[in-house]
GUFI-221182 format. One record per residue (C-alpha): y, z, x. Coordinates in steps of 0.5 Angstrom, whole numbers, plus 500, padded with zeros to 3 digits. Layout:
# residues N
YZX
...
END
This chain:
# residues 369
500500500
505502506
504495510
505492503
511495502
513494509
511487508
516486502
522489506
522485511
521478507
527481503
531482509
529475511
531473505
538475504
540474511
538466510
543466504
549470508
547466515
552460512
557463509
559468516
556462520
558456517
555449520
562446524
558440525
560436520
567438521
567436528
565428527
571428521
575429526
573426532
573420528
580421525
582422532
579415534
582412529
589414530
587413538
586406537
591404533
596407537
593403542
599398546
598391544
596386550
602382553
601376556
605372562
609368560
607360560
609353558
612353551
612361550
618360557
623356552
623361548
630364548
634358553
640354551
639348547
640344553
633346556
629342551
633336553
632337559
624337558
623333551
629329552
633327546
631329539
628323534
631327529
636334528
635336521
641341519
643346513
635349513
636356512
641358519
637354523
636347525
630343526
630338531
623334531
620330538
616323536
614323544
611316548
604319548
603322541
606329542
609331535
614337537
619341533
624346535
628351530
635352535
640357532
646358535
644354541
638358542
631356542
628360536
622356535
616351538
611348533
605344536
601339533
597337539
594338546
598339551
599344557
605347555
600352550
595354556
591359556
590356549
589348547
588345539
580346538
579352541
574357536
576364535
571365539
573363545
580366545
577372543
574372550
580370554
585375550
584382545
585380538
591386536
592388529
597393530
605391533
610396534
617393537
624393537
629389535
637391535
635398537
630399530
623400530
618395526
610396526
606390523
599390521
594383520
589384516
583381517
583375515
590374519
586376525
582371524
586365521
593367525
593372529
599374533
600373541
606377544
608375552
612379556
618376554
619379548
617373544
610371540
606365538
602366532
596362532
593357527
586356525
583351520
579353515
574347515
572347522
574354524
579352530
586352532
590346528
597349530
601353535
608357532
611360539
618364536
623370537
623377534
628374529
625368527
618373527
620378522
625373518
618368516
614376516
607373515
605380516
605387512
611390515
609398515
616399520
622396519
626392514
626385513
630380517
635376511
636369513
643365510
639361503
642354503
639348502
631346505
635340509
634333510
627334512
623327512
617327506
614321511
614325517
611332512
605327511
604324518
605332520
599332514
595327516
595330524
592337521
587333517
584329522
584336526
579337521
576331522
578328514
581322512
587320512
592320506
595314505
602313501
605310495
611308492
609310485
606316488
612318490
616317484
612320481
613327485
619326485
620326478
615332478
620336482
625335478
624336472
620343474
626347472
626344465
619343463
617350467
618354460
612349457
606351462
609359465
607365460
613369459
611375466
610368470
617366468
619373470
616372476
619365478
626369477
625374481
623371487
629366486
634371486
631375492
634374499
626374502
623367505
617371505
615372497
614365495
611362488
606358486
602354481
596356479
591351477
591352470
599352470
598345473
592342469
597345463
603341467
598334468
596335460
603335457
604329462
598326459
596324465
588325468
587332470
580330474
584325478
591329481
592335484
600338484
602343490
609347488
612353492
618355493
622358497
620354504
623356509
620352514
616346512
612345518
610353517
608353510
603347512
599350517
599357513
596352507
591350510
589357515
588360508
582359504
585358497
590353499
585349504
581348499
586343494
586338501
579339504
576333499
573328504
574321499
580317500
587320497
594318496
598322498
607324497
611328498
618331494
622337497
629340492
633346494
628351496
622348494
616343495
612339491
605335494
602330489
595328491
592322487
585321487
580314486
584309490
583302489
586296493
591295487
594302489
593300497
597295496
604299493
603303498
608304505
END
């Protein structure tokens, strides 16, 4: 009896020190990986983000207008009254087609199209995988511009399809990667201002950089579809071709948005277009949906299977809303069709129109250019 006694003491004893062993002695295990994480977290966004040595074209950047001159020669076209910037465009012997934004006098911005030196250590074609094993993709910039501090922050798909690259002169280039074949299609090489003005990133830090709205400029339809054209056969596509009728038609599009807008455009789209065309910033930008287009296309009792209209509004830069249409997968997918197309496009204000035509016939070919 006394060794059972014994026994059940000493198995309550066992008992209740289990219970109270976690309550006086708690497990920190867990708390300590919670930290250590956060702790790595924080670390890695922290993290200074890689400057490369300055090269090729990221070195224009900044110099006076006369620089390019002196390494392009003269302009093909200067295209004024874009926003606060003009556009000057280089149509070079062997194929090059370059464009610098240059704003009081300083070079702000080079778009590239093609191969060339100038982009070393990156060319058109490269895969993100190869520049990933030349340079660390960031996800995080922290910098000053006129004495303020701004963060940006790149999704995933911005990593991907337009990271960002800085140099050690305080300039950027974003890099563009099409959708189809997955590689580099385009360089951006810009400013600071330039960089938060257009702002393709969420801004964490900072206030967006306000640009002078004027008109879109005397900017060239033909030359956007030859700029079209270029990052088509990048993705290995056929050409689009042209057509005055097309054209026309486009251009009657554009016009007559403003008008027509309220029979295609619910009452919350109609609030939305407002908003953004009463808003100072480049970066918030309106588009027609495929629905709101077919809608469009019905009222104009025109064959919805066979054309596709692109409306945005505002543009800023033509160029740099070309090569972000076709990095995004949305976008691309309305300029990825492998038949033949005609192709045309209108510009009005702040906005841009593209009408594609599909089922093209000899009869169509010959009205075109």
């Amino acid at each position: 009896m006394k060794r059972f006694l014994a026994f059940v003491f000493v198995l309550i004893t066992i008992i209740i020190l289990g219970y109270l062993q976690p309550i006086y002695f708690p497990v920190k295990k867990t708390e300590i990986a919670k930290v250590d994480t956060e702790q790595q977290s924080n670390f890695q966004q922290a993290l200074p983000y890689e400057k490369l040595p300055t090269t090729g074209y990221a070195d224009y950047i900044g110099k006076n207008s006369s620089f390019l001159i002196n390494q392009l020669g003269m302009p093909s076209a200067k295209i004024t009254a874009n926003y606060n910037y003009e556009c000057w465009q280089f149509n070079r012997s062997n194929g090059e087609y370059i464009e610098a934004n240059v704003k009081d006098g300083k070079i702000a911005a080079i778009k590239v199209l093609n191969k060339t030196q100038e982009t070393t250590p990156f060319h058109l074609g490269m895969t993100l995988s190869e520049v990933s094993h030349k340079i660390t993709i960031y996800s995080n910039f922290n910098f000053s511009y006129n004495k303020k501090q701004y963060n940006l922050e790149l999704t995933e798909e911005d990593m991907n399809y337009r990271p960002l690259i800085a140099f050690n002169n305080d300039t950027f280039a974003i890099l563009f990667f099409g959708q189809g074949n997955k590689k580099l299609i385009g360089i951006i090489y810009l400013d600071k201002e330039s960089l938060l003005t257009m702002l393709p990133y969420q801004l964490n830090k900072g206030q967006q950089l306000l640009p002078n709205k004027q008109q879109i400029g005397n900017y060239s339809k033909k030359q956007l579809i030859q700029v079209i054209n270029r990052l088509r056969k990048a993705e290995k596509l056929p050409v689009y071709t042209e057509n005055r009728d097309n054209q026309k038609q486009a251009e009657l599009f554009i016009e007559e948005f403003n008008e027509k807008k309220t029979l295609f455009l619910s009452d919350e789209r109609l609030r939305k277009l407002s908003e953004i065309q009463n808003s100072p910033f480049v970066n918030l930008n309106f588009s027609l949906s495929s629905e709101e287009v077919k809608q469009w296309l019905t009222i104009e009792n025109m064959n919805q299977n066979n054309r596709t209209i692109i409306y945005q509004e505002p543009i800023y830069d033509p160029v740099f809303t070309l090569l972000s249409w076709f990095s995004d997968p949305l976008d691309y997918s309305k300029f990825n069709h492998k038949q033949k197309e005609m192709l045309s496009v209108a510009l009005d204000n702040h906005s841009m129109l593209i009408l594609i035509h599909r089922n093209i016939d000899e009869k169509s070919l010959n009205k075109g250019k």
